[in-house]
mmJSON file of the N, C-alpha and C atoms, coordinates in Angstrom:
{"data_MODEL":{"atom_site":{
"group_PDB":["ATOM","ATOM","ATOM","ATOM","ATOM","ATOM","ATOM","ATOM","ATOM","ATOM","ATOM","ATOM","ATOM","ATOM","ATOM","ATOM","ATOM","ATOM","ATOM","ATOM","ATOM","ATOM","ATOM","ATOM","ATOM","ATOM","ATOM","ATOM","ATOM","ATOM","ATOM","ATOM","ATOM","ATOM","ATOM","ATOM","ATOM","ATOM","ATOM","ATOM","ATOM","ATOM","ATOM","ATOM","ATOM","ATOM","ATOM","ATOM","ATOM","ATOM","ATOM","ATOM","ATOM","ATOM","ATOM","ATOM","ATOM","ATOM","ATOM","ATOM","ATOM","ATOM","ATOM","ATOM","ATOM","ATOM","ATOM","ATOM","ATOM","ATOM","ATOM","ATOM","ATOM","ATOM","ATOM","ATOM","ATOM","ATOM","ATOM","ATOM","ATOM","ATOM","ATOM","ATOM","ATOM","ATOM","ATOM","ATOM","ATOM","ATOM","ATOM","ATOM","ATOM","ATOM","ATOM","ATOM","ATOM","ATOM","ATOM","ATOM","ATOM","ATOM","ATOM","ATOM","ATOM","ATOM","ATOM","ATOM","ATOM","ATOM","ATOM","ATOM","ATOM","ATOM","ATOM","ATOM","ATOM","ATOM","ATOM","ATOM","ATOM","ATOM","ATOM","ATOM","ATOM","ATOM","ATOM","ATOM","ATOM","ATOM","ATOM","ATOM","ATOM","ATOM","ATOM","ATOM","ATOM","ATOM","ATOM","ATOM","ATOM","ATOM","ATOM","ATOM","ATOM","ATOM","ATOM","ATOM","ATOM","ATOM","ATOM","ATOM","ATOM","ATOM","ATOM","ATOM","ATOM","ATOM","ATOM","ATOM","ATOM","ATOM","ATOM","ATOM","ATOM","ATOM","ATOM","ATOM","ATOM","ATOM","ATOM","ATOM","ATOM","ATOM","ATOM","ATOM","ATOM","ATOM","ATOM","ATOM","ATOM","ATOM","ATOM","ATOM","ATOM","ATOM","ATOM","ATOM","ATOM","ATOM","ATOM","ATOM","ATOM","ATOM","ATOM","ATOM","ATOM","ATOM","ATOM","ATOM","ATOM"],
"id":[1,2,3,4,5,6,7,8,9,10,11,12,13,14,15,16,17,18,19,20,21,22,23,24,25,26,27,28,29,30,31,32,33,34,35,36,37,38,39,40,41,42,43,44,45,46,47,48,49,50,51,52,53,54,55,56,57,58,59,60,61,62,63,64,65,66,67,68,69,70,71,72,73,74,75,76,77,78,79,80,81,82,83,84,85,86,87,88,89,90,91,92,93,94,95,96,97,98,99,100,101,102,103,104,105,106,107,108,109,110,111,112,113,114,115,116,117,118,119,120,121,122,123,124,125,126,127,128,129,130,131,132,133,134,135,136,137,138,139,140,141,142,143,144,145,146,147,148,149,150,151,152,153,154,155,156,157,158,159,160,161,162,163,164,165,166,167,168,169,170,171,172,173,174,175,176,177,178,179,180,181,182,183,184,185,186,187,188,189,190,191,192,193,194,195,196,197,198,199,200,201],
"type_symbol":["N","C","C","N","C","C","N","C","C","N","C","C","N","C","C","N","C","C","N","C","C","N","C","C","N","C","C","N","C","C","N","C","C","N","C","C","N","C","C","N","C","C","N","C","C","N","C","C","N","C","C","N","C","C","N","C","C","N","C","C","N","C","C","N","C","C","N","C","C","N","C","C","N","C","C","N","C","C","N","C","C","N","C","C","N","C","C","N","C","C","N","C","C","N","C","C","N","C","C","N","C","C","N","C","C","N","C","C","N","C","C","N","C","C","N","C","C","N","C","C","N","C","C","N","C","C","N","C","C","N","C","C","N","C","C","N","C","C","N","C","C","N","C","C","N","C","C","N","C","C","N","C","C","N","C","C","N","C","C","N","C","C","N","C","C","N","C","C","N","C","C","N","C","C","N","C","C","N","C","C","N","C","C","N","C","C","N","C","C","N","C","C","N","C","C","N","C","C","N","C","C"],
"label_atom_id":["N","CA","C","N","CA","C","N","CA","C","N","CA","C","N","CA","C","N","CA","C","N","CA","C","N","CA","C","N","CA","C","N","CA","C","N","CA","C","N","CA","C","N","CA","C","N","CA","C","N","CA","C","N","CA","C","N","CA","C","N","CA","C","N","CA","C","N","CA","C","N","CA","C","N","CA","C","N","CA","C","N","CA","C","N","CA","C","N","CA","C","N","CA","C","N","CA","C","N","CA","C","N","CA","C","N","CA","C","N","CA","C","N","CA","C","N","CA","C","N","CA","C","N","CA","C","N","CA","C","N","CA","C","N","CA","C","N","CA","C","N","CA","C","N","CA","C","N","CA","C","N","CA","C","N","CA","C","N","CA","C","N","CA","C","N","CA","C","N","CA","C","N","CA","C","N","CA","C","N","CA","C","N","CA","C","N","CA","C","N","CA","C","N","CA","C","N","CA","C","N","CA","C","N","CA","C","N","CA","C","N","CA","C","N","CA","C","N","CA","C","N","CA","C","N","CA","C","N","CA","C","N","CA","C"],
"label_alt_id":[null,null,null,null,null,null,null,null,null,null,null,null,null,null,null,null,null,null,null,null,null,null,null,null,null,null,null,null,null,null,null,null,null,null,null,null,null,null,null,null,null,null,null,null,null,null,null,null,null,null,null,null,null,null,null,null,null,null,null,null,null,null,null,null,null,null,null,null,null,null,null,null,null,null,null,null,null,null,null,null,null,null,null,null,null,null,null,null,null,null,null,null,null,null,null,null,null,null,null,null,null,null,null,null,null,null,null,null,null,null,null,null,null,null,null,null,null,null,null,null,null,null,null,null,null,null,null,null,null,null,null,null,null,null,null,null,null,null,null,null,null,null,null,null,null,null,null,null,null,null,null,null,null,null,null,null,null,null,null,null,null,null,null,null,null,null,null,null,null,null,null,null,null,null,null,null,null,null,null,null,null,null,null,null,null,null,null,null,null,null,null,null,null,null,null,null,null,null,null,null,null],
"label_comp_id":["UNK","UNK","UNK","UNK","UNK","UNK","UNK","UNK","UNK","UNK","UNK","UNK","UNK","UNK","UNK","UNK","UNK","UNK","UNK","UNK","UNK","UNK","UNK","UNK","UNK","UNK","UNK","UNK","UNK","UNK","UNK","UNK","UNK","UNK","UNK","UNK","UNK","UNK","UNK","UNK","UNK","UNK","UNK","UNK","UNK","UNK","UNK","UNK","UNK","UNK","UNK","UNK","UNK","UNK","UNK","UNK","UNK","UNK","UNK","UNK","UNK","UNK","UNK","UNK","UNK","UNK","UNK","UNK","UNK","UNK","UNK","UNK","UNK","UNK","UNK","UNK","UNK","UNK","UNK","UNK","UNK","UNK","UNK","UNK","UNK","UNK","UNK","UNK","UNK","UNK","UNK","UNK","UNK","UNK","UNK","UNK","UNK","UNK","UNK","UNK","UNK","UNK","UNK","UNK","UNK","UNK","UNK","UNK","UNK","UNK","UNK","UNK","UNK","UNK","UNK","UNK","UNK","UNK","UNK","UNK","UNK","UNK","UNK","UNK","UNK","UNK","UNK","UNK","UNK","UNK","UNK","UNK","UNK","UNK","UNK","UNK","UNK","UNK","UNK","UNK","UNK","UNK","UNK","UNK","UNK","UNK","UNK","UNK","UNK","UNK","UNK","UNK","UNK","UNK","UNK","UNK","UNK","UNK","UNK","UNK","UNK","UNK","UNK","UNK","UNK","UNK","UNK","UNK","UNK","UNK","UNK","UNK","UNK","UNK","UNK","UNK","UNK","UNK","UNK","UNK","UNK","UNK","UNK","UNK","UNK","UNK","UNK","UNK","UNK","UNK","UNK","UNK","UNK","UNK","UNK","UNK","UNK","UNK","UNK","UNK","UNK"],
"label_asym_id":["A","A","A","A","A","A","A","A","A","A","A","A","A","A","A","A","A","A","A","A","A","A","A","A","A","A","A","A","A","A","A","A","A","A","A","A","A","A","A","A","A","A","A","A","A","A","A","A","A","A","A","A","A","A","A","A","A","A","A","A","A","A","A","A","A","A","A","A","A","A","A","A","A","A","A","A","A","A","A","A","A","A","A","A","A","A","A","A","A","A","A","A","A","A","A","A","A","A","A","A","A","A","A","A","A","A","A","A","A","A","A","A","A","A","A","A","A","A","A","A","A","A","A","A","A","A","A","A","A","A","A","A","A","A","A","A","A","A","A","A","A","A","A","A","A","A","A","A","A","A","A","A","A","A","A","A","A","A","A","A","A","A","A","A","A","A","A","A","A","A","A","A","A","A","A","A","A","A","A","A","A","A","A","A","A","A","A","A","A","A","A","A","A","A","A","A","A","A","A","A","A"],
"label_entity_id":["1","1","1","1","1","1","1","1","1","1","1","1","1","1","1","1","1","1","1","1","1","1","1","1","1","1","1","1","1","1","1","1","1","1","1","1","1","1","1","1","1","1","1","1","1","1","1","1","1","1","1","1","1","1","1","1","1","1","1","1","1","1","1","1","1","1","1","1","1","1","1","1","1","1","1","1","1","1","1","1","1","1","1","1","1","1","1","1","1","1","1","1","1","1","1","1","1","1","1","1","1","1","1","1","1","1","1","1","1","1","1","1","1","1","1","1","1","1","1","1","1","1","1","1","1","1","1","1","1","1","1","1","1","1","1","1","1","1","1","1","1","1","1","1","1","1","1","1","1","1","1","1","1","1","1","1","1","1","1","1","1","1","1","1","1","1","1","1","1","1","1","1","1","1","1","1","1","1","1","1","1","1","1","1","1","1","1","1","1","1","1","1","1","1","1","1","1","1","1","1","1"],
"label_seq_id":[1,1,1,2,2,2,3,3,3,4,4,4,5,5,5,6,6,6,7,7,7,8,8,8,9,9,9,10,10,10,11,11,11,12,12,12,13,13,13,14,14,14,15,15,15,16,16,16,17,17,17,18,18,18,19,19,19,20,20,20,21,21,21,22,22,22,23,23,23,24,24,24,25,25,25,26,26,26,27,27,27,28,28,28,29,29,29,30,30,30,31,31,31,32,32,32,33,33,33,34,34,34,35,35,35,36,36,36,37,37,37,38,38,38,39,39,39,40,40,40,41,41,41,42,42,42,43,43,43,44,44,44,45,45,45,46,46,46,47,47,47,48,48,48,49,49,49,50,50,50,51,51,51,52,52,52,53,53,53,54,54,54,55,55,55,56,56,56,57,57,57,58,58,58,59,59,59,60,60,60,61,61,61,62,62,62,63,63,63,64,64,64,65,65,65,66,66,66,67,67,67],
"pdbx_PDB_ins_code":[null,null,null,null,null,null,null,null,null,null,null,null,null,null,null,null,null,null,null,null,null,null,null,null,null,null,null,null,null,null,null,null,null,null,null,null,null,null,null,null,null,null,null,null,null,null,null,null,null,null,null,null,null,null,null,null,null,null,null,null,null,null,null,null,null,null,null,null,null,null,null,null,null,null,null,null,null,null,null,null,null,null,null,null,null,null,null,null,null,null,null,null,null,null,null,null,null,null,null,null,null,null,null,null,null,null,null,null,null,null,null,null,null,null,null,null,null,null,null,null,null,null,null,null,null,null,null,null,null,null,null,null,null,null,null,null,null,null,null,null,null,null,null,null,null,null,null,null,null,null,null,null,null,null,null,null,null,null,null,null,null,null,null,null,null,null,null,null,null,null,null,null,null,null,null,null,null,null,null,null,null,null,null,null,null,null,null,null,null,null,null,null,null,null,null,null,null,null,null,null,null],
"Cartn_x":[-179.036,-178.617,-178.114,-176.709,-176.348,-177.033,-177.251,-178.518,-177.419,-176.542,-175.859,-176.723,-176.481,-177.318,-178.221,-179.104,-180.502,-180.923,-179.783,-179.964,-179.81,-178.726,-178.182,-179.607,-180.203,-181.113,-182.503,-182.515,-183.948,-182.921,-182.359,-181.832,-182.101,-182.042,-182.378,-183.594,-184.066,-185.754,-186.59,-186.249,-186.449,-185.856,-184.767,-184.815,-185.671,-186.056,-186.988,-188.483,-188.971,-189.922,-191.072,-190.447,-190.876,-191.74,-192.661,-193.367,-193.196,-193.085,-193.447,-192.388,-191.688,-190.598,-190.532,-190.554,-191.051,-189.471,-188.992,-188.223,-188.469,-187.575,-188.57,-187.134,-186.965,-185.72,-186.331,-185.694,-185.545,-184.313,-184.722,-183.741,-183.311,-184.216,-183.352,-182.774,-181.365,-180.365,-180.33,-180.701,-180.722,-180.189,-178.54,-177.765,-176.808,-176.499,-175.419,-176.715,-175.565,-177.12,-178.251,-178.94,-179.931,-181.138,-181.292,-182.961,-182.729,-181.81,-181.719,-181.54,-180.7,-180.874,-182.376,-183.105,-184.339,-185.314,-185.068,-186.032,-185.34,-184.511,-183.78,-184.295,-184.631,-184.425,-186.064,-186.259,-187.799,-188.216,-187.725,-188.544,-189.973,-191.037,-192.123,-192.512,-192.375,-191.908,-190.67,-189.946,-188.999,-189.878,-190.132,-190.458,-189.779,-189.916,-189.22,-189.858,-189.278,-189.577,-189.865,-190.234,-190.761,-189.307,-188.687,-187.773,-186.657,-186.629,-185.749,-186.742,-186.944,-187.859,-187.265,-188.798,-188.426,-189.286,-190.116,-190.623,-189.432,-188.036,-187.749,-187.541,-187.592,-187.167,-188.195,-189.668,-190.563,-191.332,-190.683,-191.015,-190.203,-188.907,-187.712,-187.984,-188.685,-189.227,-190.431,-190.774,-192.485,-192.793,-191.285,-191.311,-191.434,-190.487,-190.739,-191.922,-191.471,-192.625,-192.59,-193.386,-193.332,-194.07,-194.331,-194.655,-194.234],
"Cartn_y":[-53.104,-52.688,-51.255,-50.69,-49.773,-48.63,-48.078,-46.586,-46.522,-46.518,-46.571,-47.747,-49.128,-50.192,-50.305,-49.48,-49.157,-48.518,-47.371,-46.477,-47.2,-47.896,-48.997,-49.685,-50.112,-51.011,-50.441,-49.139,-47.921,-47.317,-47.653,-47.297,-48.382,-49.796,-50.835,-50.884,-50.725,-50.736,-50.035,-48.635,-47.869,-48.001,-48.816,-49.271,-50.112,-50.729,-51.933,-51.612,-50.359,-49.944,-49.712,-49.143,-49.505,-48.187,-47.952,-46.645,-46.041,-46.784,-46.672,-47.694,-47.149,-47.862,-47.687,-48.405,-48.484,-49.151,-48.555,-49.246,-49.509,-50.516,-51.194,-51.713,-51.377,-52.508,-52.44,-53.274,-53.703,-52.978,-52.61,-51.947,-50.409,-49.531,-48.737,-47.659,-47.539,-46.818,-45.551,-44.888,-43.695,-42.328,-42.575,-41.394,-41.289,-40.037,-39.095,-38.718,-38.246,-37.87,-38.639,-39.996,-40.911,-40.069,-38.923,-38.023,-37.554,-36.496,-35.948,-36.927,-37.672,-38.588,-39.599,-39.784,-40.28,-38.819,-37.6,-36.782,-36.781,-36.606,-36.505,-37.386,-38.481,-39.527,-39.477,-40.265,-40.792,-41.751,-42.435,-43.435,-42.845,-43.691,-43.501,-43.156,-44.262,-43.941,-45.29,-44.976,-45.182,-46.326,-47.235,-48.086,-48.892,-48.521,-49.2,-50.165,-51.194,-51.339,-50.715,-51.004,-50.618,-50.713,-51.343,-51.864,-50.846,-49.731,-48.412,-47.489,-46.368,-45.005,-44.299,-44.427,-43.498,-42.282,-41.71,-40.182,-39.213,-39.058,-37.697,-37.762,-38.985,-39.118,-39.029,-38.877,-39.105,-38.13,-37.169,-35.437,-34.844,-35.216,-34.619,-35.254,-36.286,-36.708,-37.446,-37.041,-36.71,-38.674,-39.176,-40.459,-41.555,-41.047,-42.02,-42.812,-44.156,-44.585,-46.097,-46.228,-47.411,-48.475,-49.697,-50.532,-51.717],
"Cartn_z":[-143.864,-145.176,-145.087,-145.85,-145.793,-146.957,-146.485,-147.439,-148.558,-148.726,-150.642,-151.121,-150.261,-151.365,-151.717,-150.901,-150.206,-151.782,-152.072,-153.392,-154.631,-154.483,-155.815,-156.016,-154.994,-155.654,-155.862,-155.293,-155.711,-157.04,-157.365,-159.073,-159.836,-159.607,-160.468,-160.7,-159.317,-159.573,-160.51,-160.404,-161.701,-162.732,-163.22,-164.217,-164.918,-163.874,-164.219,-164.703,-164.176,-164.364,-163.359,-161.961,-161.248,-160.542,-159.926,-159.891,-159.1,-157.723,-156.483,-155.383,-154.799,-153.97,-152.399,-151.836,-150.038,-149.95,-148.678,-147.563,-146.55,-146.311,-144.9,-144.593,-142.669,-142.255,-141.061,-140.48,-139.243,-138.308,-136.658,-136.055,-136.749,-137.152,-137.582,-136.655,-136.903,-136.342,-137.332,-137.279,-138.009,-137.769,-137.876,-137.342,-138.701,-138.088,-139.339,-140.091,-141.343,-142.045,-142.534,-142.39,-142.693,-142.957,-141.898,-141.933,-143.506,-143.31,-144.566,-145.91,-146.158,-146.887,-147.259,-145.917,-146.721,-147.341,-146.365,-147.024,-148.689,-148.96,-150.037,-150.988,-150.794,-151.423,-152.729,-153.492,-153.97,-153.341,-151.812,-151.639,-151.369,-151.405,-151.51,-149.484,-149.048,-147.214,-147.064,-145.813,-144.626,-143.862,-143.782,-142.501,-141.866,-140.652,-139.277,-138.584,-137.965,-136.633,-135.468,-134.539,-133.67,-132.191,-132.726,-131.884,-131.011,-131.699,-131.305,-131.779,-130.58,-130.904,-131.735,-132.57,-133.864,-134.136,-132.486,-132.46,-132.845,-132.52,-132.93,-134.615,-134.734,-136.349,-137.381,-136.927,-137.814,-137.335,-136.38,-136.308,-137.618,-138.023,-139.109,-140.297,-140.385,-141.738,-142.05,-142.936,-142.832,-143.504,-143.77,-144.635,-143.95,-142.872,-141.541,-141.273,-141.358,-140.606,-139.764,-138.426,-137.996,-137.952,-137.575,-137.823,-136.744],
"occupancy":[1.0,1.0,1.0,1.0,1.0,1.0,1.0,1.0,1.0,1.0,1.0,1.0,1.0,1.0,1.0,1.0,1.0,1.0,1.0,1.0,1.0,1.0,1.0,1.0,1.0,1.0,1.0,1.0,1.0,1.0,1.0,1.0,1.0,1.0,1.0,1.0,1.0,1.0,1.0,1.0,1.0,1.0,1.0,1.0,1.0,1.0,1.0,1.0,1.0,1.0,1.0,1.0,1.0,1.0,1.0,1.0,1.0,1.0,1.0,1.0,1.0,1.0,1.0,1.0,1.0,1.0,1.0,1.0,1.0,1.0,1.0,1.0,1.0,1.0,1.0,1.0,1.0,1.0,1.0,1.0,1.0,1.0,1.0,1.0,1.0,1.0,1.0,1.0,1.0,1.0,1.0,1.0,1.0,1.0,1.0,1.0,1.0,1.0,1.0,1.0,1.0,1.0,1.0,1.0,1.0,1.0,1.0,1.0,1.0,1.0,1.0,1.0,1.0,1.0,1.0,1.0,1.0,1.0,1.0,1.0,1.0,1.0,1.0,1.0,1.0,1.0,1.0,1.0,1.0,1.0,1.0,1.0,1.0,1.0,1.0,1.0,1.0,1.0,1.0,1.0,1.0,1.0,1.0,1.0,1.0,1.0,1.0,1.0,1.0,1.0,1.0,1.0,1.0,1.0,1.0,1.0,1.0,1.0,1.0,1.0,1.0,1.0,1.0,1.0,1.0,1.0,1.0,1.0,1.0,1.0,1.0,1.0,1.0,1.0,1.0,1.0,1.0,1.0,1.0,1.0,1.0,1.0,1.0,1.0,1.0,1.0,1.0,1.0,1.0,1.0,1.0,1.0,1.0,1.0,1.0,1.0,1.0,1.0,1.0,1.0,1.0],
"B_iso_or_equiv":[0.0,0.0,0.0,0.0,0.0,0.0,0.0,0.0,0.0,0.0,0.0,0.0,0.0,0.0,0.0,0.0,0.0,0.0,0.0,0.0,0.0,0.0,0.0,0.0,0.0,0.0,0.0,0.0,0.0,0.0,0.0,0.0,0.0,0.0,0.0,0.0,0.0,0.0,0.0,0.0,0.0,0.0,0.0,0.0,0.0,0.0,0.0,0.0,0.0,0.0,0.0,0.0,0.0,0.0,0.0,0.0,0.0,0.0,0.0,0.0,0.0,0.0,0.0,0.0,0.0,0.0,0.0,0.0,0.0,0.0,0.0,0.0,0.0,0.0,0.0,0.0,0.0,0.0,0.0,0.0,0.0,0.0,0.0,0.0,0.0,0.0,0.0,0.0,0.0,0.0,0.0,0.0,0.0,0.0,0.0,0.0,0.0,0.0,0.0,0.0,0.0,0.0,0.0,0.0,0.0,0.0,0.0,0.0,0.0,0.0,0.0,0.0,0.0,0.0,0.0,0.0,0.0,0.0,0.0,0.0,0.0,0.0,0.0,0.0,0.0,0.0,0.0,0.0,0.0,0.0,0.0,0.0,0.0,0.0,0.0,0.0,0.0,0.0,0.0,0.0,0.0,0.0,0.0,0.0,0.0,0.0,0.0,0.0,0.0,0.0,0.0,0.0,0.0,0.0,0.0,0.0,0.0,0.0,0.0,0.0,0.0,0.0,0.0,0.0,0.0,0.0,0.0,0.0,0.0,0.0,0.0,0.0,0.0,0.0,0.0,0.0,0.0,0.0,0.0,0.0,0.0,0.0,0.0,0.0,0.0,0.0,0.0,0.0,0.0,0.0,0.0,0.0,0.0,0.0,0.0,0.0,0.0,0.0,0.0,0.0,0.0],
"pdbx_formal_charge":[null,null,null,null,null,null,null,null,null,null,null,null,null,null,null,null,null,null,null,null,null,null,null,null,null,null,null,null,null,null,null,null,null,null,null,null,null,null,null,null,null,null,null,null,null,null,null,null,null,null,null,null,null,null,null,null,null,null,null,null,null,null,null,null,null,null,null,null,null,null,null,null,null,null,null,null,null,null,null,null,null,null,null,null,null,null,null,null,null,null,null,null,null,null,null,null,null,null,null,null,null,null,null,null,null,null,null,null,null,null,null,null,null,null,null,null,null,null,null,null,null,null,null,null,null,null,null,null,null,null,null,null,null,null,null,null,null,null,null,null,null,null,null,null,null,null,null,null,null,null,null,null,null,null,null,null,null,null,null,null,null,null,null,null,null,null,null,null,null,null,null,null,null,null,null,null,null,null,null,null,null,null,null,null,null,null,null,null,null,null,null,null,null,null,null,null,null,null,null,null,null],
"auth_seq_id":[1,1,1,2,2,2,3,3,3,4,4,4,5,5,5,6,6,6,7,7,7,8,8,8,9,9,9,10,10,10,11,11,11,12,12,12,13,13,13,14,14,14,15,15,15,16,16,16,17,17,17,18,18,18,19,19,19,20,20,20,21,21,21,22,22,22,23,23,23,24,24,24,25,25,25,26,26,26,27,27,27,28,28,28,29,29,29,30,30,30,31,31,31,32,32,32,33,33,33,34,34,34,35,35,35,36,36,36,37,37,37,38,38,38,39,39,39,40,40,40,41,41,41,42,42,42,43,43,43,44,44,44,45,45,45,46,46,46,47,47,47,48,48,48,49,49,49,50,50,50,51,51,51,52,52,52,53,53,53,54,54,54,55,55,55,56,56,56,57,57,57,58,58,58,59,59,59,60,60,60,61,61,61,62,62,62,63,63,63,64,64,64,65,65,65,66,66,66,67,67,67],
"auth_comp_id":["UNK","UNK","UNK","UNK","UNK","UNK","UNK","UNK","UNK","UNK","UNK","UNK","UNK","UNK","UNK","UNK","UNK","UNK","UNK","UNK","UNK","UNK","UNK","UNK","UNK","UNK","UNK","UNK","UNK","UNK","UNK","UNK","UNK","UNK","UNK","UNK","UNK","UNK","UNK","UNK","UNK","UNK","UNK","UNK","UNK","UNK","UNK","UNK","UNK","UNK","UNK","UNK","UNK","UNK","UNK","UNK","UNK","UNK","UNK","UNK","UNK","UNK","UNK","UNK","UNK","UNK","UNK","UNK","UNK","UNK","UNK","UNK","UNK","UNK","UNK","UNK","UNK","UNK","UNK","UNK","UNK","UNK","UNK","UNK","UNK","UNK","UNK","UNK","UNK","UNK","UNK","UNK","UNK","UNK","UNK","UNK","UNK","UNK","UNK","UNK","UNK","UNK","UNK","UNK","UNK","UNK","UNK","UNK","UNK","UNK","UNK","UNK","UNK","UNK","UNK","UNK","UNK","UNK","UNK","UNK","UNK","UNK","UNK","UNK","UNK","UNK","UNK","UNK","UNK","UNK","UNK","UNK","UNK","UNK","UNK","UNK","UNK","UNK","UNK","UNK","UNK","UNK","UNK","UNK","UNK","UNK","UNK","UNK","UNK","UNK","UNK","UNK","UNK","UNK","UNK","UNK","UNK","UNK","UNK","UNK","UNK","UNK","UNK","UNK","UNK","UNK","UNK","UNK","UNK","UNK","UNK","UNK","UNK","UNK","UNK","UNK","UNK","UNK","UNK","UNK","UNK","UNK","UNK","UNK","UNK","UNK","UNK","UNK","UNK","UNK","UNK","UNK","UNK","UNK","UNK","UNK","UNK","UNK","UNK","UNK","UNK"],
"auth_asym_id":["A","A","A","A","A","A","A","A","A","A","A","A","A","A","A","A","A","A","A","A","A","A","A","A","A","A","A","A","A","A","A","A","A","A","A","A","A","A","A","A","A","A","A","A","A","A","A","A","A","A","A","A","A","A","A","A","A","A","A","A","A","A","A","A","A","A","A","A","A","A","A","A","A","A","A","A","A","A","A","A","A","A","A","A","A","A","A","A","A","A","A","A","A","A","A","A","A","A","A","A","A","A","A","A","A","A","A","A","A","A","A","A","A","A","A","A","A","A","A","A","A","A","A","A","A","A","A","A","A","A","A","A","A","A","A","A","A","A","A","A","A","A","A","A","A","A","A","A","A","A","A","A","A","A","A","A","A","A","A","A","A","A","A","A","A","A","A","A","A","A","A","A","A","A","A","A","A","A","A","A","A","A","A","A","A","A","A","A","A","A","A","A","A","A","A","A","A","A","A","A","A"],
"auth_atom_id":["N","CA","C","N","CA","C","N","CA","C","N","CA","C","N","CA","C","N","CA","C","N","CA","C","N","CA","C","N","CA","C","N","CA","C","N","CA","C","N","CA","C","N","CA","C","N","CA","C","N","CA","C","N","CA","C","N","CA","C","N","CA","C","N","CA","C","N","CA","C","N","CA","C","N","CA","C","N","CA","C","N","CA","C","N","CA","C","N","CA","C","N","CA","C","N","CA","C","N","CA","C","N","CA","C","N","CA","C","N","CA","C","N","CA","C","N","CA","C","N","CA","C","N","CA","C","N","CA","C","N","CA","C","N","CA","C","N","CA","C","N","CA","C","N","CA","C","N","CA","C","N","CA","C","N","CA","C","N","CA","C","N","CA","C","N","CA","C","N","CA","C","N","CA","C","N","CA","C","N","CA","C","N","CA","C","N","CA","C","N","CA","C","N","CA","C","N","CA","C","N","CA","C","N","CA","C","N","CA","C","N","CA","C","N","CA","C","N","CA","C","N","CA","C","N","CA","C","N","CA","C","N","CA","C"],
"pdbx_PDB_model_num":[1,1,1,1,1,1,1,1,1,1,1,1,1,1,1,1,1,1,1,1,1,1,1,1,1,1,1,1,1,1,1,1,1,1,1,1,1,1,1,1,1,1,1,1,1,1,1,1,1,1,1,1,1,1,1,1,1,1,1,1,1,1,1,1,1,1,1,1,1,1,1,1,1,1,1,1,1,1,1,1,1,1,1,1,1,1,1,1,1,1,1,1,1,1,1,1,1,1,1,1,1,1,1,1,1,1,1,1,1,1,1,1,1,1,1,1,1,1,1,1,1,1,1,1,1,1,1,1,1,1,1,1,1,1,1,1,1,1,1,1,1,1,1,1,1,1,1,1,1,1,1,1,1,1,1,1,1,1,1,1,1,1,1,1,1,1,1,1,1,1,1,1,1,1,1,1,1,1,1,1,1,1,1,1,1,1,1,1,1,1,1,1,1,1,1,1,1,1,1,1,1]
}}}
């Protein structure tokens, strides 16, 4: 999933009434700005797979997380 839709649909959600919002993908590739963009973001945390190392990325954001 591309992090705009990622946002489109952490905007519906709070429309909906929603409190608390987790992401979760699979494979994450997390280049360009993605760090800054999740610190940026209200998700609640970032979760990954395990499938690509995600130590330097969850040294740069505290949202990071694996699984």
């Amino acid at each position: 999933m591309y992090y705009s839709m990622a946002v489109l649909l952490y905007c519906r959600l709070l429309e909906a009434g929603a409190l608390k919002i987790y992401a979760i993908c699979t494979h994450g590739i997390l280049s360009g700005s993605a760090i800054t963009n999740i610190n940026n973001s209200r998700f609640e945390c970032f979760v990954v797979t395990n499938t690509i190392p995600q130590e330097k990325n969850m040294k740069l954001s505290s949202k990071i997380q694996v699984s």
